[in-house]
Each structure stands twice: as C-alpha cells, then as structure tokens.
C-alpha positions in Angstrom: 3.2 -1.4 -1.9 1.0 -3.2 -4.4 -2.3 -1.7 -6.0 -4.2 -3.7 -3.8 -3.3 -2.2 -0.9 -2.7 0.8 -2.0 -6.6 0.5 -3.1 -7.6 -0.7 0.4 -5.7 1.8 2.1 -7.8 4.5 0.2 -10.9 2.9 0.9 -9.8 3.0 4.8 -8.7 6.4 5.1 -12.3 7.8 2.7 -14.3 5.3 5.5 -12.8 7.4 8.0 -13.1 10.7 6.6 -16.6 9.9 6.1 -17.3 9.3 9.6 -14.9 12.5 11.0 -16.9 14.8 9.0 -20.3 13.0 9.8 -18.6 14.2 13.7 -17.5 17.7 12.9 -20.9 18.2 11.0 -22.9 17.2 14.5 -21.1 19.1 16.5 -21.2 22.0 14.4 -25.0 21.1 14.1 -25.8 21.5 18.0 -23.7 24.8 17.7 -26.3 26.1 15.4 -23.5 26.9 13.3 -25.2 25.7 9.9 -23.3 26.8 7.1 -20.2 25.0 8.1 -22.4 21.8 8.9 -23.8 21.9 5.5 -20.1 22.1 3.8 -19.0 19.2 6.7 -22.2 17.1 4.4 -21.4 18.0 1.4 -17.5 16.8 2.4 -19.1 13.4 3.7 -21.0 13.2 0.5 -17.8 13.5 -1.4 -15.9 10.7 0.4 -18.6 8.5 0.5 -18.7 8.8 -3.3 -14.7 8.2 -2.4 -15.7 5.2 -1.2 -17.6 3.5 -3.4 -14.8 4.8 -6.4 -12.3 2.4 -3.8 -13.9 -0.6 -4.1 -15.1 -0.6 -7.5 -11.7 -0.3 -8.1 -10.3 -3.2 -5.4 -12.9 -5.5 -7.2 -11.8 -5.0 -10.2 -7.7 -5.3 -9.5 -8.8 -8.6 -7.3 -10.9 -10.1 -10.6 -7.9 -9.1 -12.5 -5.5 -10.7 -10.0 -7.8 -13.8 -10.1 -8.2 -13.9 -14.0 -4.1 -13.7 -14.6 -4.0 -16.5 -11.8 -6.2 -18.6 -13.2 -4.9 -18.2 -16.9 -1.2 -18.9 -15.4 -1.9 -21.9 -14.1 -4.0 -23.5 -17.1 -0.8 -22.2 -19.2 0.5 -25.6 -20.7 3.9 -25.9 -22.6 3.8 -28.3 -25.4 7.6 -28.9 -26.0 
C-alpha cells in the first residue's frame, strides 16, 4: 500500500468516526445522559482535527508526487 492511500484511508475512517460519534453523542443526548455526550463531542472534536491532519498530509505527498514527476520528466541526459 502506498502513502497515498494509506493517507486516504485515514482520512476515510476519521470522516467516519466523526460522524459515529456525532450518532452516539445524540442518542446519548435525548437520553439525558450528558456526561457521556459531552466525552462523544470532545471524541468528534478530536477526529475532526484527525481529519484535517489527513489531508494536509495527502496534499502534501500528492504535491510531492507531482513535483518528483514533473522534475523526472524535464530530466535530460546530455551524453
């Protein structure tokens, strides 16, 4: 598996994390149960912040992959 995807699958599986805790956090919510809703925020909070580490981090190996492409092909060998 290359970085890229490994990146992307990161990035898929925080987005969903995200949105199960968002879930558990209003379901807890209508239970009155607010302590644990609080911690199923704060737990959304921390993979949204997940998140947005993923795709700085895809950017940046795609501008890499797109800089070593572009400098390979402009490669000339004088001989």
């Amino acid at each position: 598996m290359t970085k890229f995807k490994l990146l992307l699958l990161i990035l898929a599986s925080c987005t969903l994390m995200f949105i199960g805790w968002v879930v558990l956090g209003c379901y807890y919510w209508l239970h009155q149960q607010h302590t644990i809703t609080i911690i199923c925020c704060l737990l959304a909070f921390v993979c949204a912040l997940g998140q947005f580490a993923a795709l700085a981090f895809t950017l940046r190996e795609r501008a890499f992959q797109q800089m070593y492409q572009t400098l390979s092909s402009n490669d000339i060998n004088h001989e």
